[in-house]
N, C-alpha and C positions, 0 to 999 in steps of 0.2 A: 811488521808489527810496530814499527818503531812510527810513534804519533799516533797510535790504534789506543793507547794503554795513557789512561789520564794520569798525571804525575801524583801524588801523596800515596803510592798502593797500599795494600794490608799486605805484611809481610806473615809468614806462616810462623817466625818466630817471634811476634808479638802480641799475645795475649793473655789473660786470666780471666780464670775458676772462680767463681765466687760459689760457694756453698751455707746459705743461712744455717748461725750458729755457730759454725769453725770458724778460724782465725783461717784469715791469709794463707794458700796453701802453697808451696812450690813447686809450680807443675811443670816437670820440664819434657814430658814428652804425653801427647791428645790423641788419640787415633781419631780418625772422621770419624764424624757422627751421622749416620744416613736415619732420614725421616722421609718411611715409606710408604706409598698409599695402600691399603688393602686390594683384591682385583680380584675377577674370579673368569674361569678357565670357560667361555661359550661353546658349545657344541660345532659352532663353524671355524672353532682352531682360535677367537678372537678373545681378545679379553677386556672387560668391563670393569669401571668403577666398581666397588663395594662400600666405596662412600667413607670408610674409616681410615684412620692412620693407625698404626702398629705402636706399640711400646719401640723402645730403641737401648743401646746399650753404646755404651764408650767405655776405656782404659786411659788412665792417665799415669805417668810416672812421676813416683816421689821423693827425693833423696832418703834415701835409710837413717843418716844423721840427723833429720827434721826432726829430732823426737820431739818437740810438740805438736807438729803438723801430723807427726804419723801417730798420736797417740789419739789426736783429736778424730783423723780417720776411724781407727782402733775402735772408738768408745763410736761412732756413728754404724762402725760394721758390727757392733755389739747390739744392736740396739733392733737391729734386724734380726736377731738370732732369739727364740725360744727362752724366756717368752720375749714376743715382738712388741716391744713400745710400738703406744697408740699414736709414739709422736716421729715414727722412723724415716717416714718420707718428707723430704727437705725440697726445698725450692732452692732456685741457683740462679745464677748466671755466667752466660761465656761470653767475654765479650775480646772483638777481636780491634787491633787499635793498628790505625796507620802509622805511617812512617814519622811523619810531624806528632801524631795526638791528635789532629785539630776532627780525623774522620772515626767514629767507632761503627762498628757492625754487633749489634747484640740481640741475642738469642736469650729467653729466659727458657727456664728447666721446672716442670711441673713432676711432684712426685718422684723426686732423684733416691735410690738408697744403694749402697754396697751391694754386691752379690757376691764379691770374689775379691780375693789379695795370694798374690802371688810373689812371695820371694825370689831374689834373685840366684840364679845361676851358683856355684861359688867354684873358684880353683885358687890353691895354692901357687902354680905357677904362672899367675895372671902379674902385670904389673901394676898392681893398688888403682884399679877403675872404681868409681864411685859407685857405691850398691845403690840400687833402683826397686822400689817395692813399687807392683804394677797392683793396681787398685780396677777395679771393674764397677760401673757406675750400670744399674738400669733404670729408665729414665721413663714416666706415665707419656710426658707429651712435652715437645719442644716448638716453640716462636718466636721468630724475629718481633723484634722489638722495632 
């Protein structure tokens, strides 16, 4: 491998969420994002384009303490809920940054809103780990930029 991998890489922990509207969010943990083609199952066991992509979903984690970051999610996952603002789906971006800055990789997010927020865990006999609110994003349609 060594000379196969051109030097400035993207490392996995260097990137940001941008979600229009919210402030700056602290995301310290993204699950992949898979952008899937549709297909369909042929009679000879083969499968064929269906020509579309799928909706997609991701989870990002947010410190618990962020209260304005988690208030700003809060009032965005509100917004989804009954009755549904006409304005609930956000545009984004994810952009992912090399080691220098000087390479970015970005993806923009069409159609982004909450589905899900998950608190964390809790034990009294844990040693004071930072609580983590897991947020669940589903997303219309995602592009490299």
């Amino acid at each position: 491998m060594k000379g196969a991998i051109k030097e400035d890489h993207i490392p996995t922990n260097n990137y940001e969420l941008l979600i229009s509207g919210l402030p700056p969010i602290t995301v310290t943990t993204l699950s992949g994002i898979e952008d899937e083609l549709q297909t369909v199952d042929l009679p000879d066991r083969t499968k064929a384009s269906g020509g579309n992509r799928g909706s997609t979903e991701f989870t990002i984690g947010v410190p618990m303490h962020h209260t304005t970051e988690e208030a700003a999610l809060e009032i965005m996952y509100k917004e989804a809920q009954d009755p549904v603002s006409p304005t609930y789906k956000k545009g984004g971006t994810l952009v992912h940054k090399s080691i220098s800055g000087a390479t970015l990789r970005t993806f923009t997010l069409f159609g982004a809103f909450i589905t899900k927020r998950a608190l964390p865990d809790l034990e009294m006999s844990a040693e004071g780990e930072q609580a983590i609110v897991e947020w669940t994003f589903s997303v219309d349609d995602i592009l490299p930029i």
